[in-house]
N, C-alpha and C positions, 0 to 999 in steps of 0.2 A: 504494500500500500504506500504510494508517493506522499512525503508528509506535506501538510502545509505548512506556508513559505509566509513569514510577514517579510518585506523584504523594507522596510522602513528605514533601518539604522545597520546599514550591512561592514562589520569592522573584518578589514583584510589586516592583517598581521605582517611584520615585519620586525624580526630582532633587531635588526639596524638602529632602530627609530625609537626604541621603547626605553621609557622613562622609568620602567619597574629593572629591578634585578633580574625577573624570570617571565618569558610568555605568560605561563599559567597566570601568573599576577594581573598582568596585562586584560589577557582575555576575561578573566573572574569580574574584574572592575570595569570592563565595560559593560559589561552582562549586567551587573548592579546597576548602571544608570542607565539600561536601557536599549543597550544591541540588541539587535532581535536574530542575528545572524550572522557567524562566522566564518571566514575563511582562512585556514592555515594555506601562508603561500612560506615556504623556505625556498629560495636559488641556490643558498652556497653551502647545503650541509649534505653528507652522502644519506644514502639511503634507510640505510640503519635510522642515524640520526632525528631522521624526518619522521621513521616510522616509528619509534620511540616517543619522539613531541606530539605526534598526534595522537596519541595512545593516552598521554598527561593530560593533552587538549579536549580530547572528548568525554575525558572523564567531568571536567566541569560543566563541558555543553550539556550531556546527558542530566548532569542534577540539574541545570538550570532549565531545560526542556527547550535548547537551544539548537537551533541545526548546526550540525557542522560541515559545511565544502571543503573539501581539500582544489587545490590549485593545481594545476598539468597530470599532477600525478592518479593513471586511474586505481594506479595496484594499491598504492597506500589507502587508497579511497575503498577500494573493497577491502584491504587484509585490515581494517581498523571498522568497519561496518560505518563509515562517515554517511551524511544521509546524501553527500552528493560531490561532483566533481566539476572544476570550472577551467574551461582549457581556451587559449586565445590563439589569433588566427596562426600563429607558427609552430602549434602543437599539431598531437594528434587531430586529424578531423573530426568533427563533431559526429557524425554518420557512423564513424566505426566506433567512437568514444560510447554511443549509445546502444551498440548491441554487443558492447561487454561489460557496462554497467547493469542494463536490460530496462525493464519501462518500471521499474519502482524507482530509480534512485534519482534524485534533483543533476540536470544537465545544465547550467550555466554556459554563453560562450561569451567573447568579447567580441563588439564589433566597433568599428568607426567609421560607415560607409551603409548606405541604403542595401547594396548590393549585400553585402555581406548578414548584417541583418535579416534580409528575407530569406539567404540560403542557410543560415543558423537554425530558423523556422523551419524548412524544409527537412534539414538534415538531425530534428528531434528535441531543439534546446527546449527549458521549460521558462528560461529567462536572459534575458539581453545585458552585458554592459555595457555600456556605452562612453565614449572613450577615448581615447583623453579629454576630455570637457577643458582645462585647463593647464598652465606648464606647473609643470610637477618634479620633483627630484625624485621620486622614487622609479618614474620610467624618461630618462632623459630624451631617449629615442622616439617616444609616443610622439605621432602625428595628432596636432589638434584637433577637434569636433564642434562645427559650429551648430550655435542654439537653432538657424534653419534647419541642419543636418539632422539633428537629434528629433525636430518638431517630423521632418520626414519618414521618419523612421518611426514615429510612435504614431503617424499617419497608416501606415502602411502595416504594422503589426500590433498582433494581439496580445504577445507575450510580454510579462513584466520587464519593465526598464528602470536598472538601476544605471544613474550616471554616476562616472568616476575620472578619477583624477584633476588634482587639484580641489579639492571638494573642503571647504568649510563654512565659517559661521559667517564670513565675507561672501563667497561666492553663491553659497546655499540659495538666497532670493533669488537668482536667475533664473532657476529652475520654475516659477510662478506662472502657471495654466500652462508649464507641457505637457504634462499628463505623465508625467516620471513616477512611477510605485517605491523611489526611495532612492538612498545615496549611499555610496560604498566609499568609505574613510580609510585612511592608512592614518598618513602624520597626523590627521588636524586631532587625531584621538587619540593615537597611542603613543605620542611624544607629550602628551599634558604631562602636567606635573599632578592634574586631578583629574585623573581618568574619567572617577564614577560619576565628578560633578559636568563634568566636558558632557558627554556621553546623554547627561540630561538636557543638558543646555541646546545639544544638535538635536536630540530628535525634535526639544518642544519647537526649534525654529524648523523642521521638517516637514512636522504633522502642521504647523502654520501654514506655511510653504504650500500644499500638499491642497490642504482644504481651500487655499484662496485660487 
């Protein structure tokens, strides 16, 4: 059974960035103020490593009845039972990503282009990111996403759209009548010095956001 998704306050993780001593810390407090859904993304740890942190990781998703996505990775996503995997266009393709996942588990992709959005649809996503919205440090490479592109795109599909990159308590109001289902955070949350208070402070300006 595919769980449901609030996709409201979507916290992608990054050791790099965090203001705690440990992920775990990280991910707990923003859970407290209000994430409604997490993504474990690690680049630079081996494999072990990854599957070990998602293993600490999902143990707090699971108490707090939080989904967890794992990022590129689909093995760690199945050998840790994660409720879902989110792969961007120079991963696996999304097509094959979903008949080894199979039709229970959450399929995320990234897009930044009309084009690619409709065949993320095609090829089984259950939700869009959308992306880069802004210049960001955590993907220097990311080509920008204008708010026409984005309005095109939530024109055009039916699937949830989370925007990212560069996303905080500045840029947030842009997002007002695209029809966006929520926003997916790295720094502007897990580099706080108050996570759990950060974390309330984004969604109450989201669900504002959101309804207006």
């Amino acid at each position: 059974m595919k769980p449901e998704i609030d996709y409201t306050l979507y916290l992608v993780t990054d050791r790099g960035l965090m203001s705690t001593s440990t992920l775990e810390e990280a991910v707990e407090q923003a859970i407290k103020g209000g994430a409604t859904l997490v993504q474990l993304r690690e680049k630079n740890v081996s494999s072990l490593e990854f599957y070990k942190t998602a293993v600490k990781i999902k143990q707090i998703t699971d108490k707090h009845h939080i989904p967890l996505i794992i990022n590129d990775r689909v093995d760690i996503a199945l050998a840790v039972n994660a409720a879902g995997v989110h792969v961007g266009q120079s991963d696996l393709p999304a097509h094959n990503v979903r008949s080894v996942i199979g039709k229970n588990k959450i399929l995320g992709v990234s897009a930044s282009t009309l084009g690619e959005a409709i065949r993320a649809c095609e090829d089984g996503a259950d939700y869009l990111g959308v992306g880069a919205m802004f210049a960001t440090g955590t993907k220097t490479d990311a080509e920008l996403v204008s708010i026409e592109e984005l309005i095109k795109i939530r024109e055009a599909v039916k699937l949830p759209i989370v925007v990212i990159g560069g996303i905080n308590q500045k840029t947030v109001p842009f997002f007002d009548k695209t029809g966006i289902d929520g926003i997916a955070v790295v720094s502007a949350l897990i580099s706080a010095k108050d996570i759990t208070e950060k974390a309330k402070e984004l969604k109450r300006l989201v669900l504002y956001t959101l309804e207006g």
